[in-house]
Structures are given as C-alpha cells and as structure tokens.
VEXDREN-2710 file (C-alpha; in Angstrom, 1 decimal):
% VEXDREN-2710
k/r/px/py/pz
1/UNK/0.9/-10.9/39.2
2/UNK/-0.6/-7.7/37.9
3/UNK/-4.0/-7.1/37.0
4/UNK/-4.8/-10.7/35.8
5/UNK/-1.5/-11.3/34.3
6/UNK/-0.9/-14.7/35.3
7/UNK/1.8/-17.5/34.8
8/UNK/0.2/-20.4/32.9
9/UNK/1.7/-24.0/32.4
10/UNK/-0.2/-25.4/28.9
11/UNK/-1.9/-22.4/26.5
12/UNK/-5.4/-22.2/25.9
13/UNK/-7.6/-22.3/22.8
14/UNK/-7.7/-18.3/23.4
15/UNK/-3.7/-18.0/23.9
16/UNK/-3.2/-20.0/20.3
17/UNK/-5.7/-18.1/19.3
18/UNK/-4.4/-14.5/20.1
19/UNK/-0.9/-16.3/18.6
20/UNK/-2.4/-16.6/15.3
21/UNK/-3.2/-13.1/15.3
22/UNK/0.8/-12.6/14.5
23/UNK/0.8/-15.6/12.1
24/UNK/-0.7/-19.0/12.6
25/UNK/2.8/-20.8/12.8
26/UNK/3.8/-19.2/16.3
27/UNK/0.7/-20.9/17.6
28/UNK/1.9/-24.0/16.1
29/UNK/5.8/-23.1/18.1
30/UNK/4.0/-22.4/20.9
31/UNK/1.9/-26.0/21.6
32/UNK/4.9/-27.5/20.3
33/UNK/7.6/-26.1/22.6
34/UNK/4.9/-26.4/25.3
35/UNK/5.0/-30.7/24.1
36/UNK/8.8/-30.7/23.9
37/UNK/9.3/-28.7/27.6
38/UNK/11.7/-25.9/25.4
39/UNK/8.7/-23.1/27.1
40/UNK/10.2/-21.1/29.1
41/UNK/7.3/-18.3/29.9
42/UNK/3.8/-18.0/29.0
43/UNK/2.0/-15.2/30.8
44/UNK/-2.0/-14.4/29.6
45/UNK/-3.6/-11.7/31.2
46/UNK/-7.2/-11.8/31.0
47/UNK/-8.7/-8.7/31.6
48/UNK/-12.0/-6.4/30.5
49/UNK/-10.1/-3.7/28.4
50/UNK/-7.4/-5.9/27.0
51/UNK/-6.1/-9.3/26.7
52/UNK/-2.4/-10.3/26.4
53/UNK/0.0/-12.9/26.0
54/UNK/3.2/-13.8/25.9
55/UNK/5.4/-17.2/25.1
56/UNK/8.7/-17.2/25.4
57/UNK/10.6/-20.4/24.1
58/UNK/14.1/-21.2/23.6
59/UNK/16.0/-23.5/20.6
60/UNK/18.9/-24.2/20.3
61/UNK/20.7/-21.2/18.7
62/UNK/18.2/-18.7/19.3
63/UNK/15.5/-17.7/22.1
64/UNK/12.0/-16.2/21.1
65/UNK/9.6/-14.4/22.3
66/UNK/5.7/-14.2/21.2
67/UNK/3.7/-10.9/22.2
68/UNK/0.5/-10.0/21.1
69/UNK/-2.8/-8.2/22.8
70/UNK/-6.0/-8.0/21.9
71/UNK/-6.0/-4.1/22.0
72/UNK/-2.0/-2.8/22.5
73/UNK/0.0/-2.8/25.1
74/UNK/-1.6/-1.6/28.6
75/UNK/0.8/1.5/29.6
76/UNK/2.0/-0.1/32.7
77/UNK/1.0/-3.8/33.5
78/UNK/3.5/-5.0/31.0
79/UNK/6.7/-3.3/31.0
80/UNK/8.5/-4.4/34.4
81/UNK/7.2/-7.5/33.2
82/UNK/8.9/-7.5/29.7
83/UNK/12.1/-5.5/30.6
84/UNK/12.7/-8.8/33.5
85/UNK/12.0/-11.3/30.8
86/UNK/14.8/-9.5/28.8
87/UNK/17.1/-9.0/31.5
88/UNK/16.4/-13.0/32.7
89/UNK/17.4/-14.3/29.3
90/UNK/20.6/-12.3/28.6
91/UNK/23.0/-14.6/28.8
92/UNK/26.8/-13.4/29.5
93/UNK/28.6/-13.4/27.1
94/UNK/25.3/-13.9/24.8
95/UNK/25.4/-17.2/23.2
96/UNK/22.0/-17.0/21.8
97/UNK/20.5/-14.6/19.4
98/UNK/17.1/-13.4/21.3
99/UNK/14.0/-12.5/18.7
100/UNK/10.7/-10.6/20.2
101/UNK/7.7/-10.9/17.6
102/UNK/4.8/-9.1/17.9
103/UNK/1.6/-8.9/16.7
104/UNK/1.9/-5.7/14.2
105/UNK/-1.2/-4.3/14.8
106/UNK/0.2/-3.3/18.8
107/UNK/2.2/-0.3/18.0
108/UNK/2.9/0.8/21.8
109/UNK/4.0/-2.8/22.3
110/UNK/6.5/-2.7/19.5
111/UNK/7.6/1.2/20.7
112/UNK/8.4/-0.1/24.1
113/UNK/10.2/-3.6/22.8
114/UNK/12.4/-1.4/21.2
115/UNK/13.4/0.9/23.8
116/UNK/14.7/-2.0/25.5
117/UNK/17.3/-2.3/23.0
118/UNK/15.5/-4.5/20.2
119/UNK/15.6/-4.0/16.7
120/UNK/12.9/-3.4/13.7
121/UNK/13.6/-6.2/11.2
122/UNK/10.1/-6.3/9.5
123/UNK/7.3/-5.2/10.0
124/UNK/4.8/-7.0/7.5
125/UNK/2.6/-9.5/6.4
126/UNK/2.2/-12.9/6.2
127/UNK/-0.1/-13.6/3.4
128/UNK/-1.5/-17.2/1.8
129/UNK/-3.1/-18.1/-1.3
130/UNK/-4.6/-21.5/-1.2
131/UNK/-8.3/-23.3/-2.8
132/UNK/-8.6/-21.3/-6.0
133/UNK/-7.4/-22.2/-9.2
134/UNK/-3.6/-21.3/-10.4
135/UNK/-3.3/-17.6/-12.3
136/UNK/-3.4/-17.6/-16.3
137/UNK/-0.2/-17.9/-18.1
138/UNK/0.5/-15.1/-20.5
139/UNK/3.3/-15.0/-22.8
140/UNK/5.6/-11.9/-21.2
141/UNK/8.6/-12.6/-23.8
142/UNK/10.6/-14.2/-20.8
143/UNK/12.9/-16.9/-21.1
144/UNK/12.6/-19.1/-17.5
145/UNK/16.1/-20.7/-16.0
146/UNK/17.8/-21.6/-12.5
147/UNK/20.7/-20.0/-11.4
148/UNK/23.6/-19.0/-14.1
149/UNK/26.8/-19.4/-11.8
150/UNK/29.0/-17.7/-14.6
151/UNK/26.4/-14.2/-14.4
152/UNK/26.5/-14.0/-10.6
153/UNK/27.1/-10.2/-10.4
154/UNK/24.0/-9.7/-12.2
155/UNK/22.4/-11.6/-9.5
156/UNK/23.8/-9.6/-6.7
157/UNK/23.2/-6.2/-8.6
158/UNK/19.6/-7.4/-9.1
159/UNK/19.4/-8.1/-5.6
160/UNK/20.6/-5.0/-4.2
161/UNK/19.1/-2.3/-6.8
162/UNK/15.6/-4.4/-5.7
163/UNK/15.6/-3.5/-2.2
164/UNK/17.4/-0.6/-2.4
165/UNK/15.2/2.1/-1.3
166/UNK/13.9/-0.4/1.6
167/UNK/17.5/-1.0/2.8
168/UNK/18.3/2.8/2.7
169/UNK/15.2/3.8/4.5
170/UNK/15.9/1.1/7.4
171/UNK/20.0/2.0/7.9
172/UNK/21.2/-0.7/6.0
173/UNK/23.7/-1.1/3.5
174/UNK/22.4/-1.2/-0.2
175/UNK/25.1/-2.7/-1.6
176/UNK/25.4/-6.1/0.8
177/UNK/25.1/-8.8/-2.2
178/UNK/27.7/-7.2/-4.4
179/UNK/29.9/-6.7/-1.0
180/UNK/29.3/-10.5/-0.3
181/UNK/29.6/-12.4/-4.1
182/UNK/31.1/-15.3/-2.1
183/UNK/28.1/-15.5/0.2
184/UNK/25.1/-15.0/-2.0
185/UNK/26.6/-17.5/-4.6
186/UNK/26.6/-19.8/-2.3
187/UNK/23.2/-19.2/-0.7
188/UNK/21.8/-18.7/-3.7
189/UNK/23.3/-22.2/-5.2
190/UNK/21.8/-23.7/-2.2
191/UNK/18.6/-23.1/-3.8
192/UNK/19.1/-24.1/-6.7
193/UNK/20.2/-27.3/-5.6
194/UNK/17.2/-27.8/-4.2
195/UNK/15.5/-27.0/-7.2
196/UNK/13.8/-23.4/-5.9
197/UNK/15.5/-21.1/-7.7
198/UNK/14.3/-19.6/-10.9
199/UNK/15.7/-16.5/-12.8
200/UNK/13.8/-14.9/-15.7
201/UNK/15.5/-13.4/-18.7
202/UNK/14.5/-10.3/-21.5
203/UNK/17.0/-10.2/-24.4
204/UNK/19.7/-11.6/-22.6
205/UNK/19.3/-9.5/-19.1
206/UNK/18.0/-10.8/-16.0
207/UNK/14.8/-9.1/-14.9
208/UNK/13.8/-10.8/-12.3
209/UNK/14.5/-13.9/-9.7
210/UNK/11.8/-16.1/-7.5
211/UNK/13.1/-17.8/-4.5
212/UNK/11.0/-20.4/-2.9
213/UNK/11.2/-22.3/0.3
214/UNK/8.5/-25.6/0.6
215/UNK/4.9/-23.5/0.0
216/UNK/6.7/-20.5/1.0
217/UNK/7.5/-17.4/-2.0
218/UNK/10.2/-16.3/-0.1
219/UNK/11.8/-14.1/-2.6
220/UNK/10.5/-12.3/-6.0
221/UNK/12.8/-9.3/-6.9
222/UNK/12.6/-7.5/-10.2
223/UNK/14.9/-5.0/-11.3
224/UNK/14.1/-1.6/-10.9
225/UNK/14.6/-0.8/-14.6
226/UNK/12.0/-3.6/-15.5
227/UNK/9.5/-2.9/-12.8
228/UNK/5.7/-1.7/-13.7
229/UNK/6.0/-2.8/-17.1
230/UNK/3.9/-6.2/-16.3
231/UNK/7.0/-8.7/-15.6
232/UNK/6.1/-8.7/-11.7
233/UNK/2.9/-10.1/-12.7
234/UNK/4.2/-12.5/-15.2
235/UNK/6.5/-14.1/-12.9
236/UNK/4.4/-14.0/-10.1
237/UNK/1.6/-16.3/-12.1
238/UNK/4.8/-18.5/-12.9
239/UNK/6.1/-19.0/-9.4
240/UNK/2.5/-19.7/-8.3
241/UNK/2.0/-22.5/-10.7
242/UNK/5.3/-24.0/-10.3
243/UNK/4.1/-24.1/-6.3
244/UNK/0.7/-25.1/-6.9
245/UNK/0.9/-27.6/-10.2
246/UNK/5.2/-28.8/-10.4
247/UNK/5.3/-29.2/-7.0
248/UNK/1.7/-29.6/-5.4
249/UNK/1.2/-27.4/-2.3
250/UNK/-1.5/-27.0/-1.4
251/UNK/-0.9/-23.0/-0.6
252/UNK/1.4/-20.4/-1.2
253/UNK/2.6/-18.4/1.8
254/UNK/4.8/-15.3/1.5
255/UNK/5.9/-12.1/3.7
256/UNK/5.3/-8.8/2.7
257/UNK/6.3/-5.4/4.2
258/UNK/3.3/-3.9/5.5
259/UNK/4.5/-0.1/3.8
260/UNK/5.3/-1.9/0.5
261/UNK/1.6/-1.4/-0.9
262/UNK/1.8/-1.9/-4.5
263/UNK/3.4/-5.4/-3.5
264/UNK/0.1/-6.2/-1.3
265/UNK/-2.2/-5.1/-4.2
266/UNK/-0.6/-7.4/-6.9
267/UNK/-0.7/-10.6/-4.3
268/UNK/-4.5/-9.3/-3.6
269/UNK/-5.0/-9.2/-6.8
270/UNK/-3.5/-12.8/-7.3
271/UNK/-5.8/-14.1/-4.8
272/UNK/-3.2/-14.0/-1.6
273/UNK/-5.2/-13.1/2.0
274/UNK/-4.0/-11.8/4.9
275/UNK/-3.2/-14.6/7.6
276/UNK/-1.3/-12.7/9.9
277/UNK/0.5/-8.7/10.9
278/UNK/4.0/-9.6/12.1
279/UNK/6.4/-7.5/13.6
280/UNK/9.9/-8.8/14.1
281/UNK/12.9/-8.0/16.2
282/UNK/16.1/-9.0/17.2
283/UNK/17.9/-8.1/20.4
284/UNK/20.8/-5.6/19.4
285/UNK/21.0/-2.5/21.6
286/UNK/23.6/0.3/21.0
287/UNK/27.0/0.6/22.6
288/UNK/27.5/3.7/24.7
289/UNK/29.6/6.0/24.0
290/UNK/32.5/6.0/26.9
END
C-alpha cells in the first residue's frame, strides 16, 4: 500500500496508543472488536513525517471508524484510501448508521472526512477528574430534586434556551425539546429511573438540571437567565459529589465542546484534565438537487 500504509491483523502498543489520542475508550473498542472478530480494517502507516491509523469496526446498528495521525492528514496517502473505505461500507439501502471519529487535533483529516459527505457532530473534549478530593459544598440557596413529571415544559424550555446559541451556530433547530415533549419526557424519565437525574430549583424555578450516565457528567444545563451568577459552580460541586461519595466512582468523565471555553475553565478549575480531542461525525451527505 502507499508509503508504509499497511493492512494489519492485531494493533500495536503504538496503534492503541495513537487511539487514545482521540479518547482512551476507542483504544479499548479497538482491542476489543479485534478479540470479538467485529474489525473490519485497521491500516497504520508508519512513516518519518507522520504516523496514521485507522480502525474500522462494525456493531450491530452502527459501523465506526477510528482516524487519528500523529501530525494530520498526509495530502495524498490517505484519501483514495478513506473515500474506498466509505464507498466499501455503504450498504444499499443503508441499514447501518456509519460514524468517523477523529482525533481533533487533525484538522485536514476532519476537512476531507467531511467532503465525503460526513457530518460535524462535536468537536470537543473528553475530560476526567479522578484521585483528588470531592469540591467544597457551599450553600447556593438551591433546593435539589429528580425529575418533576407535572413541570415538563420547564424542562424542555431549559433544555433548549441552554444550547441555544450552539444549536443555532451548527444548523440545528433550537427549539427540538419543546417540539418533542413526548420524547424528552420519556428520555428524561429514563434517567430518572435509574436514579441519574437531578434538577435544581431557585424560588420555585428550575435553574439548572445534571444528567449522569455510570462516571460519566453527561449533561449540566443552566438556564440562560441564571448563568454567571455562581449556580454552574454550585451544581457542578453537587453532581461531582454525588459521583464520587453517593455512588463511588472512582472518576468523573464528561464531554465538552472544544469552542465552549468558559465550560473548560470551570471543569479546570474543578480539577477535570484533558484525556482526549474528539471529533465526531456521522455519514449524512446532501441530496442533489435534480
């Protein structure tokens, strides 16, 4: 294959390695699709100006692809390379959804991913707190429930007026959770029933919610009108105690927009790390016009 690019049957030490550079649980996907025979591709090129890899492994609703190099994207080696993988795992009709992540820190790699017909989800992140000490508890005047079934359209409104700007600035609708009460009641009772769901409360009005997922934070949204006034903070320190104390993990792992920089310098200044630069994309090319 070109210039070192080689096909290889089990990854390396280096492979995992450069894996982790995305976040440290696609080098756990990757030795364990590689275990389970669910690998369908793993190319490493090993080369003086840049190393590369790519995994591509296939479950059972969904195919994904792992891309990351030690310095970008080579202009050429790669793309016939990529645009066959794409091609070769299209099925027809598609009855899989097919994800390319990348390391974030390649940015001709993710320019070319999406000329192919991918899309920017996120482009962030993954951070993890873990061998210090819980935050201090404060008293922030907030009173701490689960989900209040009867006040869902505060929820949804909460929801959307949190992310709006993101969701407006990325083509999306800014109105989705009010548009689907149905369907964020119910994900949001999901969980609740499994007790990670907590909704904090000012006088009566919701100002914020925390969503967690095992030792993953995967959701803190305050509301716009309650923002820089300290509540962030407040039920940040909550959600990381309930983590770390109620339920004993032994680290905290959360997502993060890599543009959202005010919400990277309050989970710095919580202690949170960097652990990997993700860039995530889902295969959804336009229709031509006829």
């Amino acid at each position: 294959m070109n210039r070192g690019i080689a096909s290889v049957t089990r990854p390396s030490p280096r492979i995992l390695e450069l894996a982790r550079w995305i976040y440290p649980q696609a080098a756990e996907l990757i030795a364990m699709a590689c275990k389970s025979g669910t690998m369908k591709t793993c190319l490493y090129q090993n080369h003086p100006e840049c190393e590369g890899v790519f995994c591509l492994i296939e479950q059972e609703h969904f195919i994904v692809g792992f891309l990351a190099f030690s310095k970008d994207m080579p202009d050429e080696d790669w793309r016939e390379i990529l645009k066959n993988q794409v091609e070769n795992h299209l099925p027809d009709p598609p009855s899989s959804e097919l994800c390319f992540t990348l390391y974030g820190r390649n940015p001709r790699a993710m320019q070319y991913v999406q000329s192919l017909g991918f899309r920017l989800d996120m482009h962030g992140l993954l951070m993890h707190r873990s061998g210090i000490e819980p935050p201090d508890m404060h008293d922030s005047g907030l009173e701490e429930t689960g989900l209040v079934v009867e006040r869902i359209n505060e929820f949804c409104e909460l929801l959307d007026q949190s992310y709006a700007d993101q969701n407006q600035a990325k083509g999306w609708k800014v109105d989705w959770h009010t548009s689907h009460i149905t369907a964020t009641k119910e994900k949001l009772s999901a969980y609740e029933k499994n007790d990670s769901l907590r909704s904090y409360w000012k006088d009566e009005i919701l100002v914020g919610v925390c969503l967690t997922s095992g030792p993953y934070l995967s959701d803190l949204a305050v509301h716009p009108r309650f923002q820089n006034q300290g509540y962030g903070s407040a039920i940040l320190a909550r959600c990381i105690r309930r983590l770390t104390v109620e339920k004993g993990m032994p680290e905290v792992r959360l997502r993060v927009p890599l543009e959202n920089e005010k919400a990277i310098q309050l989970y710095q200044h919580f202690g949170f790390v960097e652990a990997g630069c993700f860039a995530d994309h889902t295969y959804a090319p336009r229709k031509q016009a006829h």
